[in-house]
N, CA, C and O atoms as CSV, one atom per row, in Angstrom:
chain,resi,resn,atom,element,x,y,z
A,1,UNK,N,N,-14.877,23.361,-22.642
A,1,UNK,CA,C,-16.099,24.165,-22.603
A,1,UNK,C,C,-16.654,24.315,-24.009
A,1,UNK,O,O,-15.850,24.644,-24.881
A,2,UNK,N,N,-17.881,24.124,-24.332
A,2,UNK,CA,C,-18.340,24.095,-25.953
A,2,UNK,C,C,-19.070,25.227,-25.189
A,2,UNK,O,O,-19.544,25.360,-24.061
A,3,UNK,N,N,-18.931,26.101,-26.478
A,3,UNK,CA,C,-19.033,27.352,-26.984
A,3,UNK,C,C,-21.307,27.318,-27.400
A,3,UNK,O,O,-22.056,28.287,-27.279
A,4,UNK,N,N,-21.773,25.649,-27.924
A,4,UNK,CA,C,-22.928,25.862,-28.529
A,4,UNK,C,C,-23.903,25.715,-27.159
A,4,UNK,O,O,-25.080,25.997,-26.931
A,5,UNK,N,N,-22.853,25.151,-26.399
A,5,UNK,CA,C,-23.969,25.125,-24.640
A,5,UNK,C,C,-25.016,26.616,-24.169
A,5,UNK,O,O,-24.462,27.660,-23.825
A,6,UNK,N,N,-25.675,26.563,-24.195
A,6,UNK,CA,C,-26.331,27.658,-23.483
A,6,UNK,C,C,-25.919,28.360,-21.786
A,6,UNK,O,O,-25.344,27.840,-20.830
A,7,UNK,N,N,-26.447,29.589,-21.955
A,7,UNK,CA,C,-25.703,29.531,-20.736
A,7,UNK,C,C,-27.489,29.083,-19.515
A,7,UNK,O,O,-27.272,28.952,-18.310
A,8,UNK,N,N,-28.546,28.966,-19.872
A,8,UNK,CA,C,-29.413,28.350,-18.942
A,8,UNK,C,C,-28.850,27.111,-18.689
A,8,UNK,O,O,-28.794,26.841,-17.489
A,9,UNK,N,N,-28.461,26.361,-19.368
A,9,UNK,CA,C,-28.344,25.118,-19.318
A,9,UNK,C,C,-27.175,24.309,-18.181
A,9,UNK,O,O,-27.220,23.280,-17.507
A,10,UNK,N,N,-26.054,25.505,-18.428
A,10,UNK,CA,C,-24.832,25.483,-17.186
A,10,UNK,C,C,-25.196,25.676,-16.626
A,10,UNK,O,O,-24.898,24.955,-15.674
A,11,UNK,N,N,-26.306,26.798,-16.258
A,11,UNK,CA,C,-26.555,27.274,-14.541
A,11,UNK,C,C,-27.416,26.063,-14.469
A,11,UNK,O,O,-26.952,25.350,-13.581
A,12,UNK,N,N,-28.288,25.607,-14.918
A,12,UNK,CA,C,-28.829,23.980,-14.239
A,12,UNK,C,C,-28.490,23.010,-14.083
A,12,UNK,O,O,-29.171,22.221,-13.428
A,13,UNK,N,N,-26.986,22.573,-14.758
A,13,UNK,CA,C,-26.396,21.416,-14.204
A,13,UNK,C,C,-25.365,22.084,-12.783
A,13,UNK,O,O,-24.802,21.210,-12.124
A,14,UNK,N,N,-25.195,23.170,-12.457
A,14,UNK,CA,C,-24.386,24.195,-11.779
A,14,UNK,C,C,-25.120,24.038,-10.105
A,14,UNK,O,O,-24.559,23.649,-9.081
A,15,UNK,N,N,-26.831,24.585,-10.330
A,15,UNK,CA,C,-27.986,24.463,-9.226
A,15,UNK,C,C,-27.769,22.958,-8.979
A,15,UNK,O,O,-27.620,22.741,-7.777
A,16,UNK,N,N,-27.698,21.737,-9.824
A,16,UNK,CA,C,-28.236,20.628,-9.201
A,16,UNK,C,C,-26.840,20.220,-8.597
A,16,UNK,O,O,-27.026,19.746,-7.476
A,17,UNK,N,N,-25.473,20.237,-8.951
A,17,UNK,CA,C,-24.381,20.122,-8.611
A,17,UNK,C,C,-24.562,20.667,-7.191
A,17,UNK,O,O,-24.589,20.000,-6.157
A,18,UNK,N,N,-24.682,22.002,-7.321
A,18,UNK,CA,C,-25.002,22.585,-5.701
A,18,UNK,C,C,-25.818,22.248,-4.422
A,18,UNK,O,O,-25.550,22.373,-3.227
A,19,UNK,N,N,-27.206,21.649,-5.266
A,19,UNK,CA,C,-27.989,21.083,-4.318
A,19,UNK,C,C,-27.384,19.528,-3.990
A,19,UNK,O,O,-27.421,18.971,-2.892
A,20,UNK,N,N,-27.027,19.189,-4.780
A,20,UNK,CA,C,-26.142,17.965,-3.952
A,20,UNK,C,C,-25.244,17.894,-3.262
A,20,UNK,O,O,-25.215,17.189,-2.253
A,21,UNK,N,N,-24.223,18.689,-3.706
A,21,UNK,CA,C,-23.291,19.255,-2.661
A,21,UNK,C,C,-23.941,19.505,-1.136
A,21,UNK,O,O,-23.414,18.933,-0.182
A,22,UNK,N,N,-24.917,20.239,-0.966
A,22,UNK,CA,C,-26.085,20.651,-0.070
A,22,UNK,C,C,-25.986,19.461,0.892
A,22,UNK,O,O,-25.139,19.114,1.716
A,23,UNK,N,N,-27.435,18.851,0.392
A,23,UNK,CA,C,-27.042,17.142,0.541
A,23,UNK,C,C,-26.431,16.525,1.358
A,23,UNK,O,O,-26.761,16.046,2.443
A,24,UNK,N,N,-25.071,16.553,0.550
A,24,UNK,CA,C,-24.107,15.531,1.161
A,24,UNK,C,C,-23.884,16.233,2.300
A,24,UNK,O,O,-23.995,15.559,3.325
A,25,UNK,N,N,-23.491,17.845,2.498
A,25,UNK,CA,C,-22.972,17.960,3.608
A,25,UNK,C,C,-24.165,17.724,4.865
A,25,UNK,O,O,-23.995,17.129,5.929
A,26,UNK,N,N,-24.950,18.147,4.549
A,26,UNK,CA,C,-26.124,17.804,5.327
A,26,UNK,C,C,-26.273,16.949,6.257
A,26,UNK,O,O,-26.503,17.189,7.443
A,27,UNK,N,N,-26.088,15.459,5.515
A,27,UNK,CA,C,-25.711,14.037,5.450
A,27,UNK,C,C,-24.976,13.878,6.740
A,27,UNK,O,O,-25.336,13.494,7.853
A,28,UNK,N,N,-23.189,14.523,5.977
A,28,UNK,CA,C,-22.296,14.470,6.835
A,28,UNK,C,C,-22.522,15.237,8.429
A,28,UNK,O,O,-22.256,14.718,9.513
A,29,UNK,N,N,-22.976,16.335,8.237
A,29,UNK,CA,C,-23.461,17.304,9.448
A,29,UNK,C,C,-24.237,15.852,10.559
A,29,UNK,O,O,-23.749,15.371,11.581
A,30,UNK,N,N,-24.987,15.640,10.162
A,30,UNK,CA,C,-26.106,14.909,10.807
A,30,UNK,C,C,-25.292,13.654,11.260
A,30,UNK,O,O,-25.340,13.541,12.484
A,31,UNK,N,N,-24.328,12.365,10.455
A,31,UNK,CA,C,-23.449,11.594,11.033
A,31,UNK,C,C,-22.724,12.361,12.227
A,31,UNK,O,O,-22.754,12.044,13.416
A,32,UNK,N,N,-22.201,13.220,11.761
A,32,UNK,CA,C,-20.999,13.765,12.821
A,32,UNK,C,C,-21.748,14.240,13.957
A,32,UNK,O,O,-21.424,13.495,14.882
A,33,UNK,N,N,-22.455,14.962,14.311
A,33,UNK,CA,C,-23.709,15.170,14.968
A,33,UNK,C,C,-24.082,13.720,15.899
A,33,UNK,O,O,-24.234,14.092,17.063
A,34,UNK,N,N,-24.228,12.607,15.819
A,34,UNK,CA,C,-24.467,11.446,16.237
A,34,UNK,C,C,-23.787,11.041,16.705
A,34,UNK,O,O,-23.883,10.655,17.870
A,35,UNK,N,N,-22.134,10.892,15.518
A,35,UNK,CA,C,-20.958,10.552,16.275
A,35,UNK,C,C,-20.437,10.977,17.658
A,35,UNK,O,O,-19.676,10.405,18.439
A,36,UNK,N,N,-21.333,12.621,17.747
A,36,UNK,CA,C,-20.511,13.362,18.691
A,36,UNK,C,C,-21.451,13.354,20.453
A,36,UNK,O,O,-21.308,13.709,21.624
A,37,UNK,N,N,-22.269,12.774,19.659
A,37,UNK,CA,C,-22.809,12.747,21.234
A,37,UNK,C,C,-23.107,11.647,21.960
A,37,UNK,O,O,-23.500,11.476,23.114
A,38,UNK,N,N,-22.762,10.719,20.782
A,38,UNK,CA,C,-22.406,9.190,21.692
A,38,UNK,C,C,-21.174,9.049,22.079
A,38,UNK,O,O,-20.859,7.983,22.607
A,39,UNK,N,N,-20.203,10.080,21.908
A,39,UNK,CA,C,-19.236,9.883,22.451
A,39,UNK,C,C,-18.990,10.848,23.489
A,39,UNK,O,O,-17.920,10.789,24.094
A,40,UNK,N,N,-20.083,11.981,23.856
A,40,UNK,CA,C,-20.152,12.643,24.937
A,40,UNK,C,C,-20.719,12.107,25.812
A,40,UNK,O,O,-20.254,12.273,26.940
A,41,UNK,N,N,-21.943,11.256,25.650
A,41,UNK,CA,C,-22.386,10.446,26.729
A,41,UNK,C,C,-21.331,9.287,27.390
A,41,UNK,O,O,-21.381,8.928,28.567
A,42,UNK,N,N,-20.582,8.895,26.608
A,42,UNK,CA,C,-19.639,7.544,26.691
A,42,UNK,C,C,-18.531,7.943,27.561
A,42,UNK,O,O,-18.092,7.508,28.627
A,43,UNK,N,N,-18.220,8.883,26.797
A,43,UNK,CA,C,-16.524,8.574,27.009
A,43,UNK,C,C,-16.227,9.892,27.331
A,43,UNK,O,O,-15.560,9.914,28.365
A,44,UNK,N,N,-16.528,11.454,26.699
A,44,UNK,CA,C,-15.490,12.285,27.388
A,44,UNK,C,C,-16.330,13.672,27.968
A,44,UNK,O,O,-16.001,14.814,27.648
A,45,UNK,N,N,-17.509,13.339,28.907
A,45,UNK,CA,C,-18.173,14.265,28.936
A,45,UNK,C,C,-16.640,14.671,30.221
A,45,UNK,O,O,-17.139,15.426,31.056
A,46,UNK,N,N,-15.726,14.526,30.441
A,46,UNK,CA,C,-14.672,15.180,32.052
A,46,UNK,C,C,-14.003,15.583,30.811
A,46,UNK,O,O,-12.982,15.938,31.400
A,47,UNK,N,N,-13.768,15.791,29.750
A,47,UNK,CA,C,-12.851,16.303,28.989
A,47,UNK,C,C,-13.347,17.637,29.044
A,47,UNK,O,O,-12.925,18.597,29.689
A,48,UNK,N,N,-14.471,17.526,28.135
A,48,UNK,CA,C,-15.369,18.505,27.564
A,48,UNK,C,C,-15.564,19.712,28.230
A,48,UNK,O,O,-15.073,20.795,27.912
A,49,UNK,N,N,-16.442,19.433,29.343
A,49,UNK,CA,C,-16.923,20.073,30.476
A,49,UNK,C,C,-15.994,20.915,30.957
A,49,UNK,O,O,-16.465,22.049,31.046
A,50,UNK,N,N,-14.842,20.844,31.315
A,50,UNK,CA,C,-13.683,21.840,31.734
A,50,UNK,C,C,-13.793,22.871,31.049
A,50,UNK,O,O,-13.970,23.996,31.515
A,51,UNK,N,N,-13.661,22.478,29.431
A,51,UNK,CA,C,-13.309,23.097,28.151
A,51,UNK,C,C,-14.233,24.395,27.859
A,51,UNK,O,O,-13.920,25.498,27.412
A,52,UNK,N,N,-15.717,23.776,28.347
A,52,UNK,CA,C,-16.409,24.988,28.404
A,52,UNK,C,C,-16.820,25.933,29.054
A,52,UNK,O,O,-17.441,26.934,28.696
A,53,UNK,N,N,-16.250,25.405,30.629
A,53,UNK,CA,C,-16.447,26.246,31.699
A,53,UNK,C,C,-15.416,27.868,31.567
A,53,UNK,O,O,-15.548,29.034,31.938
A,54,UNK,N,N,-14.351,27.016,30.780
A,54,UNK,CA,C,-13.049,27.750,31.173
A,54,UNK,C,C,-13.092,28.903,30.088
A,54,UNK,O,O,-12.396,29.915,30.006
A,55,UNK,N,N,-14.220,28.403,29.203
A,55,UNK,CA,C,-13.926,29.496,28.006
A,55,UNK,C,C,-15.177,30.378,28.335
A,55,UNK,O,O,-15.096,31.430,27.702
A,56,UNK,N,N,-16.496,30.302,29.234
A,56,UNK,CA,C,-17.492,30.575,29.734
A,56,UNK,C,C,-16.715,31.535,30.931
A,56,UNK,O,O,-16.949,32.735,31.068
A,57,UNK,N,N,-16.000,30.963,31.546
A,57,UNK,CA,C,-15.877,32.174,32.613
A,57,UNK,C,C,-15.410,33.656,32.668
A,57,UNK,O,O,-15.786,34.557,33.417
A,58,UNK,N,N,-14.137,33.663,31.290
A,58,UNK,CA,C,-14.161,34.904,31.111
A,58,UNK,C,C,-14.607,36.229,30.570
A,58,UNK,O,O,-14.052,37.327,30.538
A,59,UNK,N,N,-16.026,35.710,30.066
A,59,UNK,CA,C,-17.008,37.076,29.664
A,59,UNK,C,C,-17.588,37.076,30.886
A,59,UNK,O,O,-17.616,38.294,31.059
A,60,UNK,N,N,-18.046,36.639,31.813
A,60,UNK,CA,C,-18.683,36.849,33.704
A,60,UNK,C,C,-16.997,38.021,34.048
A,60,UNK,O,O,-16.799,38.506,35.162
């Protein structure tokens, strides 16, 4: 850590670090998101479906 850095200057490499961070997860959100519903249409909408009935029925 140098001591002659300002401290504006950390918080702006700090914000853009963050907004990328942002970003990426974003990114990732939106893949996984895609991943997940081509594989609900495909392959495990009889998995699924149980899963939410069963956790749905006990607040009724």
């Amino acid at each position: 850590m140098n001591r002659n850095v300002s401290y504006t200057e950390v918080m702006d490499e700090v914000m853009v670090l963050f907004a990328v961070l942002v970003v990426i997860l974003l990114i990732l959100i939106a893949i996984l998101r895609s991943f997940d519903q081509a594989e609900l249409t495909h392959t495990r909408p009889s998995v699924l479906i149980p899963i939410r009935t069963s956790q749905d029925d006990p607040d009724h």
